[in-house]
C-alpha positions as CSV (number, residue, x, y, z in Angstrom):
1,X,0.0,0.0,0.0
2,X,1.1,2.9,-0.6
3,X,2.3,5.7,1.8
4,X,-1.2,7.6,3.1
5,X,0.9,11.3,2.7
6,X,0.8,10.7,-1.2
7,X,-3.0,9.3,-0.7
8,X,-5.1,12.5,-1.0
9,X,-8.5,12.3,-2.0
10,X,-8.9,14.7,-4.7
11,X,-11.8,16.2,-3.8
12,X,-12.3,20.2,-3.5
13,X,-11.5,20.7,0.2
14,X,-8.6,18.1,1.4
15,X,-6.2,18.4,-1.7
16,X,-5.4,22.0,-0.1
17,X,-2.6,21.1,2.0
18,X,-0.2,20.3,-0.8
19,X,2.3,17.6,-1.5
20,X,3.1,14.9,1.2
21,X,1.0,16.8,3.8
22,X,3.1,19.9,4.8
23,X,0.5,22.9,5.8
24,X,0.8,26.1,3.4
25,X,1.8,28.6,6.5
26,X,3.1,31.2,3.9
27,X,0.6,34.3,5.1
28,X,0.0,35.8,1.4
29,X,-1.9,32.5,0.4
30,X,-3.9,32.0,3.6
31,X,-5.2,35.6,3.2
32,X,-5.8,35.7,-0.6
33,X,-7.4,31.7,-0.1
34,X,-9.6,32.6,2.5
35,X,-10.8,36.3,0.8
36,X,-11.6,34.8,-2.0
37,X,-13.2,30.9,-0.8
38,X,-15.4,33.3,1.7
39,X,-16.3,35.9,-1.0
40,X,-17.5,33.6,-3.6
41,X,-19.6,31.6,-1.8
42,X,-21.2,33.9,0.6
43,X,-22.3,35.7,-2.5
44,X,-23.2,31.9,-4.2
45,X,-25.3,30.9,-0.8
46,X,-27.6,34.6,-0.7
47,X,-27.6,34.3,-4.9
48,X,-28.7,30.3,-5.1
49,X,-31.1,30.9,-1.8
50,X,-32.5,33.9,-3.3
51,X,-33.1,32.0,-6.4
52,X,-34.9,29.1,-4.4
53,X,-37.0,31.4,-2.8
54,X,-38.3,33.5,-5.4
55,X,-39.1,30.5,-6.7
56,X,-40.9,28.4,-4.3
57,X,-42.4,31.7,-2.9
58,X,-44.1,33.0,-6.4
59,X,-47.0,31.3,-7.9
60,X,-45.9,32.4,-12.0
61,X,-42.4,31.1,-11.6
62,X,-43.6,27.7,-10.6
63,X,-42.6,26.3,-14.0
64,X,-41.0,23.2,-15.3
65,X,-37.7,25.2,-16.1
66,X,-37.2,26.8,-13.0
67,X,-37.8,23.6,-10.9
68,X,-34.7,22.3,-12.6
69,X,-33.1,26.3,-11.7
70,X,-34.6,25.2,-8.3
71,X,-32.4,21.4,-8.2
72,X,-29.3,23.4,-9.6
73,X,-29.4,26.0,-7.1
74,X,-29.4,23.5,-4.0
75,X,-27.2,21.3,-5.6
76,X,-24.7,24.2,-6.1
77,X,-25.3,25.0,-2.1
78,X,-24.5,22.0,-1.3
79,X,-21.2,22.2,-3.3
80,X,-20.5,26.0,-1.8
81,X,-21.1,24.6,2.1
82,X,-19.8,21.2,2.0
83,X,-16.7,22.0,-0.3
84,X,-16.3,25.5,0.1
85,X,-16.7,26.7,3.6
86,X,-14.8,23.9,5.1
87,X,-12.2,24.8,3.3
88,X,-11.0,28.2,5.2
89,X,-10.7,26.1,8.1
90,X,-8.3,23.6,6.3
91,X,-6.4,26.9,4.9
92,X,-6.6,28.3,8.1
93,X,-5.7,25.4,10.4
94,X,-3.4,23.3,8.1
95,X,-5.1,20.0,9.3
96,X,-8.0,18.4,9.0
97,X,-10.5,19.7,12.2
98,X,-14.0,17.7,11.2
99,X,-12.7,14.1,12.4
100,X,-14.1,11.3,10.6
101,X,-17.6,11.3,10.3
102,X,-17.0,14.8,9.3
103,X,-14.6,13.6,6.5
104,X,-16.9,10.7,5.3
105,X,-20.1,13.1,5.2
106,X,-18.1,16.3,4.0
107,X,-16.5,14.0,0.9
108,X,-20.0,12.3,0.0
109,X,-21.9,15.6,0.0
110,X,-19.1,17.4,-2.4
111,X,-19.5,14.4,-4.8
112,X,-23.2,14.6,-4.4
113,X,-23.3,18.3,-5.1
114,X,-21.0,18.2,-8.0
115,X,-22.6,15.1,-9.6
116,X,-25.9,16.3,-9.2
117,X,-25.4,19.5,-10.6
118,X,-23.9,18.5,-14.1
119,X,-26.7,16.2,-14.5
120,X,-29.4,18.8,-14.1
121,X,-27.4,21.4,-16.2
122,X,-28.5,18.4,-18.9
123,X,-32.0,18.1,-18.3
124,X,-32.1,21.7,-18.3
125,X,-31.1,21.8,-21.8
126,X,-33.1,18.6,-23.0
127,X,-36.5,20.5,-21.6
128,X,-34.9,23.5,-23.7
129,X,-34.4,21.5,-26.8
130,X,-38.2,19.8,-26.0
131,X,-39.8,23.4,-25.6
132,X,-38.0,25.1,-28.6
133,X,-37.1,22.2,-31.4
134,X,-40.3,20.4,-30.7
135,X,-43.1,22.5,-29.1
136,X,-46.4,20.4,-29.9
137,X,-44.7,17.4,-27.6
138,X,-43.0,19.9,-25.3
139,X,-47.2,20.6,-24.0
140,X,-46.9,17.1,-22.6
141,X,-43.7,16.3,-22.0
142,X,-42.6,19.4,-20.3
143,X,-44.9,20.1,-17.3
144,X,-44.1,20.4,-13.9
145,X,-45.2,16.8,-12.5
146,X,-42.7,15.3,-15.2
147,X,-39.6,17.4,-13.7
148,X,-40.0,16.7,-10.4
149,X,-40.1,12.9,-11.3
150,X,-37.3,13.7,-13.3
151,X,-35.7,15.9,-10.4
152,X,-36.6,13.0,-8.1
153,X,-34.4,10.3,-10.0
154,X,-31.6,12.0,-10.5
155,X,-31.3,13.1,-6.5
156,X,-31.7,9.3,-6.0
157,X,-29.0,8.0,-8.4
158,X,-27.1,10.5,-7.6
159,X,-27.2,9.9,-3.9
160,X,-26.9,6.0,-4.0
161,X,-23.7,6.4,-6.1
162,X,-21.9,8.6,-4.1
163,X,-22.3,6.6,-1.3
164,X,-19.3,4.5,-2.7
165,X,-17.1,7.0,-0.8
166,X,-18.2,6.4,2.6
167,X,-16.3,3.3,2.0
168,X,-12.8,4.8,0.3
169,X,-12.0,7.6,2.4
170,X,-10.3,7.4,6.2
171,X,-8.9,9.4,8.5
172,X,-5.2,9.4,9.1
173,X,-2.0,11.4,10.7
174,X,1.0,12.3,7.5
175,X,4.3,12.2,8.0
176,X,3.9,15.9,9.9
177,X,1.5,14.2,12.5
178,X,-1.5,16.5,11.0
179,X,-4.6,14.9,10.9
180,X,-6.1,14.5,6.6
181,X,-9.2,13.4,5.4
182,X,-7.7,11.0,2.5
183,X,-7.5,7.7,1.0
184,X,-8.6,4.7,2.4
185,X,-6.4,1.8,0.4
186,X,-3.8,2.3,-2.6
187,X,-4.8,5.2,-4.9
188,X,-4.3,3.7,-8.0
189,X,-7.4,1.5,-7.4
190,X,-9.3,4.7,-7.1
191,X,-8.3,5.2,-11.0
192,X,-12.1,3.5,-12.4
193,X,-13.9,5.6,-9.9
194,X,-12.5,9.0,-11.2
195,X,-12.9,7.5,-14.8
196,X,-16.4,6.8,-14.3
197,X,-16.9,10.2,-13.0
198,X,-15.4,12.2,-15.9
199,X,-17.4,10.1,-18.4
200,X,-20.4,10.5,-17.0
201,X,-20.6,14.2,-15.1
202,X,-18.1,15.7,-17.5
203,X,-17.9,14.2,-20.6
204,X,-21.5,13.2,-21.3
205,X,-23.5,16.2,-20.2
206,X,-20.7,18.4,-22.1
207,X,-21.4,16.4,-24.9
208,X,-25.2,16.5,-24.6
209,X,-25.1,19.4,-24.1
210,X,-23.4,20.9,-26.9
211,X,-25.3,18.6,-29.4
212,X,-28.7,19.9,-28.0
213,X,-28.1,23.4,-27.6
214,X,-26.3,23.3,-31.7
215,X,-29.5,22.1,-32.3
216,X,-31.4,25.1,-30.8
217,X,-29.0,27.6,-32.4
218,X,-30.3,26.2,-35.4
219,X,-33.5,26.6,-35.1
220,X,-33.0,30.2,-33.4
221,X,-31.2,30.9,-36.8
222,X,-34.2,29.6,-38.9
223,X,-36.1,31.7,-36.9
224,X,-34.3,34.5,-37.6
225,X,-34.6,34.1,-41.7
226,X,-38.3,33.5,-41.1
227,X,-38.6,36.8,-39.4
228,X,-36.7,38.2,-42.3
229,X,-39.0,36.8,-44.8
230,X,-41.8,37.5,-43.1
231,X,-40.8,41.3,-42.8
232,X,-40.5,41.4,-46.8
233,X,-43.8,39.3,-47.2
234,X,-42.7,35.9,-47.7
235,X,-42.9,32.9,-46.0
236,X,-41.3,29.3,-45.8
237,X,-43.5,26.4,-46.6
238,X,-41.6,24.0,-43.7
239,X,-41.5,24.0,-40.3
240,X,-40.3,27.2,-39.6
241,X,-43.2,28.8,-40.6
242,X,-45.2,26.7,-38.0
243,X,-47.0,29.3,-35.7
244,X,-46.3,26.0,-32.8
245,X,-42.4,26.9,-33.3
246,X,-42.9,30.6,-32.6
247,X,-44.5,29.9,-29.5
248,X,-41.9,27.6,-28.1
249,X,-39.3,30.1,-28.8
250,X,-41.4,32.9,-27.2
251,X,-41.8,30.2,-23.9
252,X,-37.8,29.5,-23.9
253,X,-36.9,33.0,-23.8
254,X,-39.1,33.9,-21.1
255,X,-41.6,36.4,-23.3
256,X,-45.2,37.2,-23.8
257,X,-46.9,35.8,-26.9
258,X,-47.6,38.9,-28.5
259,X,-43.9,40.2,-28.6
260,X,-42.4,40.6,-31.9
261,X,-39.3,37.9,-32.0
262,X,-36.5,40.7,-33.3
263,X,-33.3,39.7,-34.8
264,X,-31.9,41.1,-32.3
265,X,-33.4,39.3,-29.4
266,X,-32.6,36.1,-31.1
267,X,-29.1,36.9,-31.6
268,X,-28.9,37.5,-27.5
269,X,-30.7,34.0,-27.0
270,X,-27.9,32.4,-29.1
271,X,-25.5,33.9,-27.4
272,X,-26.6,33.1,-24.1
273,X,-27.1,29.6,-24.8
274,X,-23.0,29.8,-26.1
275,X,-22.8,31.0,-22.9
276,X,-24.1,28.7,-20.9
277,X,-22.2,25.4,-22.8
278,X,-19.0,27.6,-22.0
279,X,-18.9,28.4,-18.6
280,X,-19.8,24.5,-17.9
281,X,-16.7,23.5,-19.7
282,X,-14.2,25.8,-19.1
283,X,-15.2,26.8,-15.0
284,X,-14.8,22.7,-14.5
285,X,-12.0,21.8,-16.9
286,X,-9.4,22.5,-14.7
287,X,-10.5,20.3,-11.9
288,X,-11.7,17.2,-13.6
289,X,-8.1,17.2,-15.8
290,X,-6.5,17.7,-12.5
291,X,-7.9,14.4,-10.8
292,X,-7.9,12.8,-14.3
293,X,-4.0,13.6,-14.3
294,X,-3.5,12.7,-10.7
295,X,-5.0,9.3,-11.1
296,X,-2.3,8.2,-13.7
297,X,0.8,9.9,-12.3
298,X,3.2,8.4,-9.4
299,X,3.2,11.8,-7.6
300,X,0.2,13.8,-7.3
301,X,0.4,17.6,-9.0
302,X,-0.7,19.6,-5.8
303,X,0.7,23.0,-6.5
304,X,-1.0,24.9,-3.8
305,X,-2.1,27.9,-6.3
306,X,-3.1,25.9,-8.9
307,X,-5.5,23.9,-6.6
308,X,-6.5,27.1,-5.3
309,X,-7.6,28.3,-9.3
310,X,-9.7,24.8,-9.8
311,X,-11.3,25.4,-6.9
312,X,-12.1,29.0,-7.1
313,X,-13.4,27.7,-10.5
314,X,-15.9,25.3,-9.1
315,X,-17.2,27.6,-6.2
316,X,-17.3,30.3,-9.5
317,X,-19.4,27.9,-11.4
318,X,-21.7,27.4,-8.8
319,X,-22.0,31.2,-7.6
320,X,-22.5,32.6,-11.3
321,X,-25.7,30.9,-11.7
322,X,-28.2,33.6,-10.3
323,X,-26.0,36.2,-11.8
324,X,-26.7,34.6,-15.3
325,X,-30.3,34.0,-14.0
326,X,-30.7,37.9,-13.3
327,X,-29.2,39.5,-16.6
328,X,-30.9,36.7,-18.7
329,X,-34.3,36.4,-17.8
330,X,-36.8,39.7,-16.9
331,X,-38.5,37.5,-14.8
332,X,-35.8,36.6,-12.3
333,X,-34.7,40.0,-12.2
334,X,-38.1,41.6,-11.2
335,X,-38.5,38.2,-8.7
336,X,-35.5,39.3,-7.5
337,X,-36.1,43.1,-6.9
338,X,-39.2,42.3,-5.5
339,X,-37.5,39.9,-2.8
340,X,-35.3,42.4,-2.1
341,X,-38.0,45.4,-1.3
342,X,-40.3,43.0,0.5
343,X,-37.3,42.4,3.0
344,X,-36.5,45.9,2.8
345,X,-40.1,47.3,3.9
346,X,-40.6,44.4,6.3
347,X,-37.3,45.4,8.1
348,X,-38.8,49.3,8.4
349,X,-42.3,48.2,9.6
350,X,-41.0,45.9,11.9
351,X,-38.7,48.9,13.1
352,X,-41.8,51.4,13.3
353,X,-43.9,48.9,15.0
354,X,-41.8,48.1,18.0
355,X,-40.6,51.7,18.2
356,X,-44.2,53.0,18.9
357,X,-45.3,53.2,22.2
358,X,-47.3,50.1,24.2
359,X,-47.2,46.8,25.6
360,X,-49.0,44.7,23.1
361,X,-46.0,43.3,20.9
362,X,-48.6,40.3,19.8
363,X,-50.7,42.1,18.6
364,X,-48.6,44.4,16.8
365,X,-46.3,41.8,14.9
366,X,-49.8,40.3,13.5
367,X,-50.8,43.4,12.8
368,X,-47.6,43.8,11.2
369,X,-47.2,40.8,9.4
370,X,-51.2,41.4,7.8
371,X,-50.3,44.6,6.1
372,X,-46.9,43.5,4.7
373,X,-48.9,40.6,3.2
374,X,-51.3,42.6,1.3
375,X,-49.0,45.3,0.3
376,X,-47.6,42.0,-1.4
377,X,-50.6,40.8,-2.8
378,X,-51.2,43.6,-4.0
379,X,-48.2,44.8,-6.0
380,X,-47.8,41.5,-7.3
381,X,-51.7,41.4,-8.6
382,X,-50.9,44.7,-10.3
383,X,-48.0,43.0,-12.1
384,X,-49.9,41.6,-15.3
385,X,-48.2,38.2,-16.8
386,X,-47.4,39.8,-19.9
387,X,-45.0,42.4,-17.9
388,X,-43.2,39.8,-16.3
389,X,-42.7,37.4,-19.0
C-alpha cells in the first residue's frame, strides 16, 4: 500500500494542504485563499437561496424550467457549504479539524453536489431542446409533474452512487503528524472511480449538451430568416413557418406571446445559450483534468495555487448561476427586486412597529405581518403576466 501522505482524495477541500502533507503557512496564500473561498460563496449561498426562494415563494415562476433552476441552485449549495466553507478552516488550520464522520459526510456531500449538478445542467437543456425544437410534444412532456419525477431520479441516483465514498476515504495522521481526510487503500485502485466520473458528469452532459443546444441555435437561426422573410412578405412552406415553433421560442426566452421575435433578441438567446455550454466546460476543466491527471501519475500535481484556481473555478461555477439567471431572464430579475424590497419594507415596519409606544408586541407583529402581506398581494396582482414574461 502505498504511503497515506501521497493518498489525497482529490476532492475540492482536502487536496489544499499540498504535497506529502506539509501545511501552506506562507501568510500571502492563507489571506488571498480565505478572501476569495469566503467571497465567492457567501455571495453563491444569498444568490442560489434567493433564487430558491423566489421560486418556491411565487405562484408564476412555478414552472417546469425553473424547478430544474430550483435542483441546480441546491445542488450548487451544497457544493459552496460542503466544499467551500470547510475549506477556510483547512487553509486556516493546516489540518484536517471535522474528524471522521466529518470527512466521510463532507467528501459524499461534495460528490453529491458536483454530480448532481452537471446532470441537471443536462435536463435543463433537454427541456430546452423539447420546448424550442419540438413544441407540440414539449405541451406534454414538459410540465411540472414530469420534472420533479425527473428531479426525483436523478437526487436518487445520484445519492446511491456517491455513497461509494463512505467506504474509500479514512482518517489518518501524514508524516507531519497533522490529521487529513484521505484515501482509504492504494490510490491507483481509485483510477475506475474518477474514470467513471469524468465520463459520466463531465464528458456526457458536455457532450449532450453541446449537441442539444447546436441544435437550438439552429432553429434560433431559422427563426431569424423566417422573421426576415416574413418582414419582406414571404414565408417558408416547412417547419419554420409553423405558428407552434414561434411559440416555443417565445416560452424559452421567457416572453409574452404577442412580442415581436427581433433579430436582435434572437441573436442575445444564441449567445446566451454559447454561454451557458461555456462556462460549464471551461469553469470545471481544470478540476476534472487535475484528478484525471493525478490518477495516472506516481506523484500527485498539488501545486497549492493551482489547486486554489480549480477550486475558485468550481465555487465560481456554482456562484454565477443567479448572476446569469438575473441579466438573462426579466423574470428573475423583477423576482428578485421584488424579494429584495419586500425584505426591505418588512425590516422598516418591523422597526416602526416596536418603536411605537405600548405593551402589546402580539398584537402588533400580526398586525404587522397582515399589512406587509397585502402590500404583497397587491403589487404582485398589479403585475400583469405579460409584464413579467
Amino acid at each position: 500500500m502505498e504511503n497515506r501522505s501521497n493518498s489525497k482524495v482529490d476532492a475540492l477541500t482536502n487536496i489544499s494542504l499540498g504535497v506529502g502533507g506539509l501545511p501552506f503557512s506562507i501568510f500571502e496564500y492563507k489571506t488571498i485563499s480565505v478572501f476569495l473561498v469566503l467571497t465567492i460563496c457567501g455571495a453563491g449561498i444569498i444568490g442560489n437561496t434567493m433564487v430558491v426562494t423566489v421560486v418556491l415563494t411565487t405562484r408564476d415562476m412555478r414552472t417546469p424550467t425553473n424547478c430544474y433552476l430550483v435542483s441546480l441552485a441546491v445542488a450548487d449549495l451544497i457544493v459552496l457549504v460542503a466544499a467551500g466553507l470547510p475549506n477556510i478552516s483547512d487553509s486556516l488550520a493546516g489540518t484536517w479539524i471535522y474528524g471522521f464522520a466529518g470527512c466521510l459526510g463532507i467528501t459524499y456531500f461534495q460528490y453529491l453536489g458536483i454530480n448532481a449538478s452537471s446532470w441537471f445542467i443536462t435536463a435543463f437543456t433537454v427541456e430546452r431542446y423539447i420546448a424550442i425544437c419540438h413544441p407540440i410534444k414539449a405541451q406534454t412532456m414538459c410540465t411540472v409533474s414530469r420534472a420533479k419525477r425527473i428531479i426525483a431520479f436523478v437526487w436518487v441516483l445520484t445519492s446511491v452512487y456517491c455513497m461509494l465514498w463512505f467506504f474509500l476515504v479514512d482518517v489518518a495522521a501524514n508524516n507531519s503528524q497533522q490529521l487529513e481526510c484521505g484515501y482509504k487503500v492504494s490510490r491507483n485502485l481509485y483510477l475506475p472511480i474518477y474514470l467513471l466520473d469524468f465520463a459520466l458528469f463531465f464528458i456526457t452532459p458536455l457532450l449532450v449538451t453541446t449537441v442539444l443546444y447546436g441544435l437550438i441555435g439552429k432553429v434560433l437561426l431559422q427563426s431569424h430568416a423566417l422573421h426576415h422573410a416574413t418582414a419582406q412578405g414571404e414565408c417558408w412552406r416547412d417547419l419554420t413557418c409553423q405558428p407552434s415553433l414561434m411559440a416555443g421560442l417565445r416560452r424559452l426566452c421567457f416572453i409574452s406571446t404577442e412580442a415581436p421575435l427581433s433579430s436582435f433578441f434572437l441573436l442575445q438567446v444564441t449567445k446566451m445559450l454559447a454561454v451557458v455550454v461555456a462556462l460549464f466546460a471551461l469553469l470545471w476543466m481544470p478540476y476534472r483534468t487535475l484528478v484525471l491527471v493525478n490518477s495516472f501519475v506516481e506523484h500527485p500535481y498539488l501545486d497549492r495555487w493551482f489547486v486554489l484556481f480549480c477550486r475558485i473555478c468550481i465555487y465560481t461555477n456554482s456562484a454565477i448561476n443567479p448572476i446569469i439567471y438575473n441579466l438573462m431572464s426579466q423574470k428573475f430579475r423583477l423576482a428578485f427586486k421584488r424579494l429584495c424590497k419586500y425584505r426591505e419594507e418588512e425590516l422598516q415596519l418591523q422597526r416602526s412597529f416596536y418603536t411605537a409606544s405600548g405593551n402589546d408586541n402580539t398584537r402588533k407583529h400580526k398586525l404587522f405581518e397582515h399589512v406587509l402581506k397585502c402590500q404583497y398581494d397587491l403589487r404582485a396582482l398589479r403585475q400583469s403576466p405579460s409584464k413579467l414574461m
